[in-house]
C-alpha positions in Angstrom: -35.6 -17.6 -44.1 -33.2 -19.6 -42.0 -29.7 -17.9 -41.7 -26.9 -20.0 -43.0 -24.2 -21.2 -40.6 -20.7 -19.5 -41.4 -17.7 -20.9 -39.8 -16.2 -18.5 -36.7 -13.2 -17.9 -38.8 -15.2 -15.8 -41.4 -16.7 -14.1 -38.3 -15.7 -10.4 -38.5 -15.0 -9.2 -34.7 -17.5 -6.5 -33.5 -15.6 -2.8 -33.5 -15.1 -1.7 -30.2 -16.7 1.6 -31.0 -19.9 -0.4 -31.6 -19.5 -2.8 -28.2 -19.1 1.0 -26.8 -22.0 2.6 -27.5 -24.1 -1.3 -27.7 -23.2 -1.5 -23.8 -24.5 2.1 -22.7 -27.7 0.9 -24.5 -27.9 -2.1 -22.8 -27.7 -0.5 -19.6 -30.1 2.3 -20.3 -32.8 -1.0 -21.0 -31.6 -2.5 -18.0 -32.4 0.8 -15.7 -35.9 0.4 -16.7 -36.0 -3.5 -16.3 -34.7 -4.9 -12.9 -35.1 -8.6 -14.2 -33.4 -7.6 -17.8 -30.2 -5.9 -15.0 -30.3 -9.2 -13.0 -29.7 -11.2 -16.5 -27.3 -9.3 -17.8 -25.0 -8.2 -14.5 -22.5 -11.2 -15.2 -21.9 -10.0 -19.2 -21.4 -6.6 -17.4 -18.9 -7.9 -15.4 -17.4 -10.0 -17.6 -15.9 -7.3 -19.4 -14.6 -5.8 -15.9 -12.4 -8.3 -15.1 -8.7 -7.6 -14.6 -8.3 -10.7 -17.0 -10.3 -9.5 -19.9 -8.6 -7.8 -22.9 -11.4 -5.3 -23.8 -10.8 -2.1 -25.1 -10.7 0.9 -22.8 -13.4 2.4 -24.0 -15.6 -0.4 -23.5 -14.5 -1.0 -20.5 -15.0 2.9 -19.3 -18.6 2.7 -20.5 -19.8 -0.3 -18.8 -18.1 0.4 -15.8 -20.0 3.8 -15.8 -23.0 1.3 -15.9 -22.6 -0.4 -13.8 -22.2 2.3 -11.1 -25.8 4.1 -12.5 -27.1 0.2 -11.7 -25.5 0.2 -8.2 -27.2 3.4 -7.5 -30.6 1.5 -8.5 -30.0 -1.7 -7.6 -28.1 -1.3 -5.0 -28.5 -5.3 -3.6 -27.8 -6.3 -6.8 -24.4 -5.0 -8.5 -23.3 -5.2 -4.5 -21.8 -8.5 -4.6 -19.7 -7.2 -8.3 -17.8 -4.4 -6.4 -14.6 -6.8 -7.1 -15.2 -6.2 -10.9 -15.7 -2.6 -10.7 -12.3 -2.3 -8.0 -10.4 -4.2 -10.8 -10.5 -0.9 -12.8 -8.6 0.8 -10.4 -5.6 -1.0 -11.9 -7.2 -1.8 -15.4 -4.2 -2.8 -17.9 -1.7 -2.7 -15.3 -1.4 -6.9 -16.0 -1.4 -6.4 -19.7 2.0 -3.3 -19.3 3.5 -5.9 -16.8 3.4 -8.4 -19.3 4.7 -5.8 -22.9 7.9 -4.8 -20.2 8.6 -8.3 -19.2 8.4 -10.1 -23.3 12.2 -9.2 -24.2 11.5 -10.9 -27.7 9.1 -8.0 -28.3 11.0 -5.7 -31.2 7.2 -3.7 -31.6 5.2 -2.6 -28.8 1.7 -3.2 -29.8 -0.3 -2.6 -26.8 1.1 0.4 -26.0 -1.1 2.6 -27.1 -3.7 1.1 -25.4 -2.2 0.1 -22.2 -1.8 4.1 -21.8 -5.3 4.5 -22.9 -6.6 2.6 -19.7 -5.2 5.5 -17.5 -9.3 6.7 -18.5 -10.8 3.6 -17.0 -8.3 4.3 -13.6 -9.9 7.8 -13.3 -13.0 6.9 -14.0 -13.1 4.3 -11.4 -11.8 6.4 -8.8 -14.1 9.4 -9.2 -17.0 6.9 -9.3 -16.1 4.1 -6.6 -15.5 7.3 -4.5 -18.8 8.8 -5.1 -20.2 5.3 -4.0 -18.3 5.0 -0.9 -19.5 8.7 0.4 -22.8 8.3 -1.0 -22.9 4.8 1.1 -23.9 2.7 -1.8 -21.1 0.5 -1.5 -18.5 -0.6 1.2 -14.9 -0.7 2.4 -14.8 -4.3 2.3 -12.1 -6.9 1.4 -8.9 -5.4 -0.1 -10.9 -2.5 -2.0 -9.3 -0.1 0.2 -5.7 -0.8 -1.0 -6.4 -1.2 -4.5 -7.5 2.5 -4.4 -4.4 2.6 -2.4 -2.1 1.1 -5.0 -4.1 4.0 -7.4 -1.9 6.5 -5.6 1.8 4.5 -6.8 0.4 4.2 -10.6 2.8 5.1 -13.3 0.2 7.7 -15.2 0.4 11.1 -13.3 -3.0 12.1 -13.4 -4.2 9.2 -12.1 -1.9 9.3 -9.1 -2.8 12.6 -8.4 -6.8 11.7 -8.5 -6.5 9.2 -5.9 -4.6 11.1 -3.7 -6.8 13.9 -4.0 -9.9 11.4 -3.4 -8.3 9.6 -0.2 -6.9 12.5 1.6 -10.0 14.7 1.0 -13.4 13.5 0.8 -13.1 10.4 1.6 -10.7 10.8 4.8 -13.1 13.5 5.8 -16.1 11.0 5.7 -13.9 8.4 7.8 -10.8 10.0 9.8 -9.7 6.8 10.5 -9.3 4.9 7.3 -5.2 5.2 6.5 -4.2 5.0 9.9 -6.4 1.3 10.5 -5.2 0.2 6.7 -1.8 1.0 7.3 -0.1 -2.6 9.0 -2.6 -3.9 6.9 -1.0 -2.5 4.1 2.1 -4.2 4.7 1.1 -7.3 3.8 -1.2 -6.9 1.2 1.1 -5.0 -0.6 4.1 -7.4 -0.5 1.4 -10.3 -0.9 2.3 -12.2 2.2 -1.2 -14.7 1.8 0.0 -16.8 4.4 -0.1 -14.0 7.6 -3.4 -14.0 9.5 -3.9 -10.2 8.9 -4.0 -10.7 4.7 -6.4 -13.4 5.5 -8.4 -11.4 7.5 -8.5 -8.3 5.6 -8.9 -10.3 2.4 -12.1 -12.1 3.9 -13.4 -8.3 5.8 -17.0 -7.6 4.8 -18.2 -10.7 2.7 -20.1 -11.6 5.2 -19.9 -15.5 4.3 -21.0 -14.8 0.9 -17.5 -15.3 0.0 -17.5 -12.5 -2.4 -14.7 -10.3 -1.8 -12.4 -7.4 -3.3 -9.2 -9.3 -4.4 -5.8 -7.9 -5.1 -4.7 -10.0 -8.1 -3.7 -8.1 -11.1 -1.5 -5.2 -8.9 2.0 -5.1 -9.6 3.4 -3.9 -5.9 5.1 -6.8 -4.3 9.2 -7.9 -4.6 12.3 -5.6 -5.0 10.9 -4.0 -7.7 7.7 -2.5 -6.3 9.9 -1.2 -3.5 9.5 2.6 -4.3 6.0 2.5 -5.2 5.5 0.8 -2.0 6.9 3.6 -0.1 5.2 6.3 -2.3 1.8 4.9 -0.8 3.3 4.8 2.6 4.9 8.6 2.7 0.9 9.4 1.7 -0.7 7.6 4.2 1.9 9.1 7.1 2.5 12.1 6.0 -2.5 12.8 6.3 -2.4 11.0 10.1 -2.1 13.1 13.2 0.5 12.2 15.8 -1.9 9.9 17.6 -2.8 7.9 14.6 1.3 7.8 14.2 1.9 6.8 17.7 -0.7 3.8 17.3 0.9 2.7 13.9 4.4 2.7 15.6 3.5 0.8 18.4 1.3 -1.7 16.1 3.7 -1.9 13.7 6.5 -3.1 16.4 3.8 -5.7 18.0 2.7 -6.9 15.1 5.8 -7.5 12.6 8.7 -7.0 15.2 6.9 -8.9 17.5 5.5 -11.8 15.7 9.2 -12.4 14.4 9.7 -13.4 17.8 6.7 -16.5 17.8 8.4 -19.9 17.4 6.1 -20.4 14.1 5.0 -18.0 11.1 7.1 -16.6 8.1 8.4 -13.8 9.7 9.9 -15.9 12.0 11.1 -18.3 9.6 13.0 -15.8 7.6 14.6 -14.4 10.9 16.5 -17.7 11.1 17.4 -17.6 7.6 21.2 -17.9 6.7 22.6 -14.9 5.4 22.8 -16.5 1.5 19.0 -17.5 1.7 18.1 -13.8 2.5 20.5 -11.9 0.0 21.0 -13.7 -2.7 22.9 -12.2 -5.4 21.0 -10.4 -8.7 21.0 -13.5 -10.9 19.8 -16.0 -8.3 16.9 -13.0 -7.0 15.7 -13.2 -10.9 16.5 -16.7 -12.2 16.3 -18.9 -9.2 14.0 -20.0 -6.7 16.4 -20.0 -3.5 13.4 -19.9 -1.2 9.7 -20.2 -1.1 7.7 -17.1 -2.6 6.2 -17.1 0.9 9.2 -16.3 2.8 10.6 -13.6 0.6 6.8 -11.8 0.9 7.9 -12.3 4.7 11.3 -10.6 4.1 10.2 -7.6 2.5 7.4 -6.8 5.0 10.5 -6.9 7.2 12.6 -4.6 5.0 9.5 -2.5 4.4 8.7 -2.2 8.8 12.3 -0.9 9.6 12.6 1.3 6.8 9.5 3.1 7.8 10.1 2.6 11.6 13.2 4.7 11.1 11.5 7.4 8.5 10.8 10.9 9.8 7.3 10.7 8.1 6.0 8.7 11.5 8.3 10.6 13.9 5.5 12.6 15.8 5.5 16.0 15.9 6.7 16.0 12.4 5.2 18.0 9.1 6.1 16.9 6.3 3.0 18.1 4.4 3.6 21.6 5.4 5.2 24.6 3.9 7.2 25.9 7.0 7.5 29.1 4.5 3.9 29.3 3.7 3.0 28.6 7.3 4.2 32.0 8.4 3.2 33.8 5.6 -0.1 32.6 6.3 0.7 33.4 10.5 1.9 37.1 9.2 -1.2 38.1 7.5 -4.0 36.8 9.7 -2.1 38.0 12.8 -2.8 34.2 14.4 -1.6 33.3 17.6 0.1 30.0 18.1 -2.7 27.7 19.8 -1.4 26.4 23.2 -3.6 23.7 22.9 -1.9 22.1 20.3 1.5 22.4 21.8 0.5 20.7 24.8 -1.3 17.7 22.9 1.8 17.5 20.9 4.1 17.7 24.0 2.1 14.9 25.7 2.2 13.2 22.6 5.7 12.9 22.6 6.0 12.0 26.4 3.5 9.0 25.6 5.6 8.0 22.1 9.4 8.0 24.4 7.2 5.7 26.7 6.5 3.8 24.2 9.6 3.1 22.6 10.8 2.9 26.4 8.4 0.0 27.7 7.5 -1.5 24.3 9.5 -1.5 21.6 13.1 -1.5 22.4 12.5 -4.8 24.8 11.0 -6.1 21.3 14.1 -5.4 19.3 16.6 -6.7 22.3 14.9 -10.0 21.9 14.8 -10.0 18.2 18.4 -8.9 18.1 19.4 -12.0 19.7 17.7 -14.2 17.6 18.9 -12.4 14.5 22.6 -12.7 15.6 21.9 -16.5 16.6 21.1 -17.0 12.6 23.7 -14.3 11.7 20.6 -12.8 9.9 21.2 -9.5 7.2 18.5 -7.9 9.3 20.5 -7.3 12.2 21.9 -4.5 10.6 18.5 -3.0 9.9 17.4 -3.7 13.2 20.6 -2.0 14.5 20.4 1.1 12.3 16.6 1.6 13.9 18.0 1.2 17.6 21.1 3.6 16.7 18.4 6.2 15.5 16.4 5.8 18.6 19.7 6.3 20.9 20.7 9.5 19.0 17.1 10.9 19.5 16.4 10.1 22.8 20.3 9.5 24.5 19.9 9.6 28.3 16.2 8.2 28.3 18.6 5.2 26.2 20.9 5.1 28.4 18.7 4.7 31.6 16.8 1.7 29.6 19.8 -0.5 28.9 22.1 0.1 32.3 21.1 -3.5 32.8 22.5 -4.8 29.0 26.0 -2.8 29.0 27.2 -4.7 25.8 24.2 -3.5 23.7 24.6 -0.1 25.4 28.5 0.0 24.4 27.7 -1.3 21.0 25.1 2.0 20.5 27.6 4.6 21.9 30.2 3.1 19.4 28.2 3.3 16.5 27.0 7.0 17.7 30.5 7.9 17.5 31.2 6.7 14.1 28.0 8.7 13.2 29.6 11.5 15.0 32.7 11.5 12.9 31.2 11.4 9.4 29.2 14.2 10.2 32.5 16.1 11.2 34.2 14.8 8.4 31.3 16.2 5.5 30.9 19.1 7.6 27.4 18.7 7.6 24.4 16.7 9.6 23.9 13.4 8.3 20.3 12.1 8.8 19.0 9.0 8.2 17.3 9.3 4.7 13.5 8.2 4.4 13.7 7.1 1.1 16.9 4.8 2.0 16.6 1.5 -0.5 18.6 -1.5 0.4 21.3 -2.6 -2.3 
């Protein structure tokens, strides 16, 4: 008997209960059939993407299938990895978009923007048991989505992904936060336009041009600024000193240094006037008083001082350590210091004041006299760095600039005014880490 046709108004929408439980079916049928698991991947991933506005649930359970296909058929959910990384952030677009809609007076979607905090977790605890198992790869950007996993708003799932990146996962590869780290940078403040997004966006596809994307992430501008620098305090706070002491001196090649080329963004925005740079809050929301580009470009140069200048990547340093616990632990197993250690950490520091020596104060001399050329707002940030630098390492300063008295005279000035406002409060007055630019 032929069904009549029905128009799709008087279609009643499937329950997402049923699309639940019809999609772990589908994919205990397609574990059995590889040719059924080829035909139905793309409906799979459909629902995955960071643009669909599926429920939670059904989003959990066919991401959960798609990991038992990837274990399978390993070849063939591969070139999907973007659509399973998506979850890391799942409904982070959708909770952008209900605390951006002023006209809202009901909040719909919350309830189930807070429900996708499942899908996050889930994602993390099976993309890392991919990764160690070596089903799948660190390729394209999938490395700082589960990044960005560690700034999310929902507790739990911040707490997962730190868990999973400074434990199993860093065990597996000691090296993974300290290579992402520049990267990082850039991805997070979306500057496209650098040749390190470009190249870290394109990492692994292997001309396919399939590759983990980081649309959908909400990290970038003024205000991702502390989330930003909750992933960065992570990633410094698990490296060793020699991990820290390559990220320095990268950090002050790479962005410090490629301010100084006579093309890119970076050095675009160096030669900035002031009003382009810092405009005030009504233009930063309502106007466009430079290209999106640029002010990527800017913050990556906000973001590198402030962490050049943080005591998180000052070697030697232990921020992850109870000093309390420490000894209590040193009292009761009647340990001995381990010389060893001292002396790696002593040469360590020789090799960092070389550093900043040779390397990266004949960087900031030349930037600082391109930034006073333009009368560029970062001159103060780039002075601020160099003043913390003299006051940690004064004669070795000294020594270095004999042949440049007036920056020298301009350091032992500023020293002094540091000098009195400690006096004046009584106390010692650091640089803070967490220092956010008004």
């Amino acid at each position: 008997m032929p069904i009549t046709s029905v128009n799709d108004e008087d279609l009643t929408p499937t329950p997402s209960c049923v699309r639940a439980y019809a999609f772990v079916t589908l994919g205990k049928l397609c574990l059995r059939d590889a040719s059924l698991a080829k035909d139905c991947l793309n409906i799979l991933a459909r629902e995955l993407h960071h643009g669909s506005k599926s429920d939670p649930a059904v989003q959990s359970n066919v991401l959960m299938v798609m990991g038992d296909l990837c274990v399978r058929y390993t070849n063939l959910v591969d070139r999907y990895l973007p659509f399973m990384a998506a979850c890391l952030q799942a409904g982070d677009k959708a909770c952008h978009e209900v605390v951006t809609d002023v006209n809202l007076t009901v909040d719909p979607s919350a309830i189930k923007v807070r429900n996708y905090s499942l899908v996050k977790k889930n994602a993390i605890l099976l993309l890392s048991s991919l990764v160690l198992q070596d089903y799948i790869k660190w390729r394209g950007l999938f490395i700082h989505r589960f990044l960005a996993a560690v700034a999310d708003e929902d507790d739990e799932v911040s707490c997962l992904a730190r868990t999973a990146l400074r434990g199993p996962l860093l065990e597996k590869q000691p090296n993974l936060l300290s290579n992402s780290f520049v990267e990082a940078i850039f991805v997070f403040n979306s500057c496209k336009a650098h040749p390190i997004y470009c190249a870290a966006a394109a990492s692994g596809e292997n001309g396919t041009g399939v590759a983990v994307d980081f649309d959908g992430t909400m990290l970038c501008g003024k205000l991702g600024y502390h989330k930003r620098f909750e992933v960065y305090r992570m990633m410094l706070t698990n490296m060793n000193d020699q991990q820290k002491l390559e990220v320095t001196v990268r950090l002050a090649k790479v962005v410090l240094g490629g301010a100084l080329e006579t093309n890119g963004d970076l050095s675009a925005v160096c030669k900035l006037p002031p009003q382009d740079i810092h405009p005030n809050e009504e233009d930063y929301y309502t106007k466009k008083t430079c290209p999106k580009r640029l002010e990527s470009a800017m913050h990556v140069l906000t973001d590198t001082f402030a962490i050049l200048k943080s005591s998180h990547i000052k070697v030697g340093h232990k921020s992850s350590v109870d000093p309390e616990q420490d000894d209590d632990h040193l009292e009761q197993t009647g340990a001995k210091v381990d010389q060893r250690n001292l002396y790696k950490t002593s040469l360590l520091n020789k090799i960092s004041r070389k550093h900043l020596m040779e390397t990266i104060i004949p960087i900031l001399r030349n930037l600082k006299t391109v930034l006073e050329s333009s009368r560029s707002p970062f001159l103060k940030d780039l002075m601020h760095y160099l003043g913390y630098i003299f006051r940690s390492f004064k004669a070795e300063v000294k020594e270095h600039l004999a042949s440049d008295p007036t920056l020298l005279q301009e350091l032992e000035y500023d020293f002094r005014k540091h000098r009195q406002r400690e006096t004046s409060s009584g106390k010692y007055v650091r640089i803070a880490d967490d220092d956010v630019r008004k």
